[in-house]
C-alpha angles and dihedrals in degrees: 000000000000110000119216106216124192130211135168091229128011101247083038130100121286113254104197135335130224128217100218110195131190113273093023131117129212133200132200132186140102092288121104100233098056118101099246105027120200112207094211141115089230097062118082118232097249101022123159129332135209115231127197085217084177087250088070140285115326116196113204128194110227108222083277123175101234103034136240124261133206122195082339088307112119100241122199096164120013135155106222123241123196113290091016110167111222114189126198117173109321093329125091132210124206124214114194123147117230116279106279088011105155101242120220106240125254122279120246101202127089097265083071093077130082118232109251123205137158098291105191092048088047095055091049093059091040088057100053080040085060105035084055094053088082092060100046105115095023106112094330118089117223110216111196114214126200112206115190118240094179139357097034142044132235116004135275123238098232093209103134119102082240127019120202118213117177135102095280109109092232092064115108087230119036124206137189121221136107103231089045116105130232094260097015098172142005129214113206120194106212123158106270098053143293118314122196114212119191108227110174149321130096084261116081119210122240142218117201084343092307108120109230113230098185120349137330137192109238127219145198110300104005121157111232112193123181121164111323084344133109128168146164134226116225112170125218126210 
């Protein structure tokens, strides 16, 4: 079976190795409940994944604010080969098949490519994205936005100190659903970012199709769904 082995720099010490099987999936970021977890402020809290698609091993960018390399090519969708080089943040992952491990064949459509942009200008940018992380919140407010997908119309300013989502017509978001409860959901501001915290209801709320039991940081981008609504946090600055 491939390993997945993480370093800090390429010529470094490992720092730990994966077992990747076939029909597994596999999650990276900062966050705590991903499969590889990098501790690092330029890796973004949900940040790629590795799928077993059945044709081979797909990496896919989340969505992450500073962007997944392979082999120094930014990637947003790649099939992995044997001895691909993926770089997050300052950390690197690399990807090799067991000695004699039959190999899937290459794919011949289109998701088999690697997304190729300029990537000396890219990492430019990256690295003024990254040196100005240290100073967010310092002096410039965040607003979160939800803008509904479904279920809703416009978007809603989240600039309470705690927003209530749920089927009661006193929520600031109100919601349809039967199994929803009256306040379903809440929604607090604190200063480092926007927590969902389930309340009530038979229905559970969900963030990017994962139901949420207690509470969950929310980042750029999530896709919030309660009852018949879906929406989707973009921060301001």
């Amino acid at each position: 079976m491939p390993t997945l082995t993480l370093k800090f720099k390429k010529d470094s010490a490992k720092i730990k190795e994966y077992r990747l099987e076939r029909g597994q999936s596999i999650s990276i970021g900062r966050r705590e409940n991903n499969d590889i977890v990098i501790e690092n402020l330029a890796v973004s809290g949900h940040h790629a994944k590795i799928d077993w698609t059945g044709n081979g091993f797909l990496l896919t960018d989340l969505k992450s604010k500073n962007g997944t390399f392979v082999n120094d090519q930014l990637a947003i969708s790649h099939w992995l080969k044997d001895r691909d080089v993926i770089t997050i943040g300052k950390h690197i992952i690399e990807f090799q098949y067991g000695q004699g491990e039959a190999q899937p064949d290459e794919p011949e459509d289109a998701m088999g490519e690697t997304m190729v942009m300029d990537t000396g200008k890219y990492r430019s940018m990256l690295a003024k994205n990254v040196s100005s992380m240290a100073g967010q919140g310092q002096g410039q407010e965040q607003i979160g936005i939800l803008s509904f997908l479904a279920g809703g119309e416009g978007e809603v300013e989240l600039t309470k100190k705690l927003t209530k989502i749920g089927k009661n017509a006193s929520s600031d978001i109100v919601v349809s659903g039967l199994t929803v409860g009256q306040t379903a959901a809440t929604i607090s501001k604190r200063p480092d970012g926007y927590y969902l915290s389930y309340v009530g209801g038979m229905s559970k709320p969900k963030v990017n199709g994962e139901s949420v039991k207690e509470s969950v940081a929310l980042k750029q981008f999530d896709v919030i769904e309660i009852g018949s609504a879906k929406m989707q946090l973009i921060n301001k600055g």
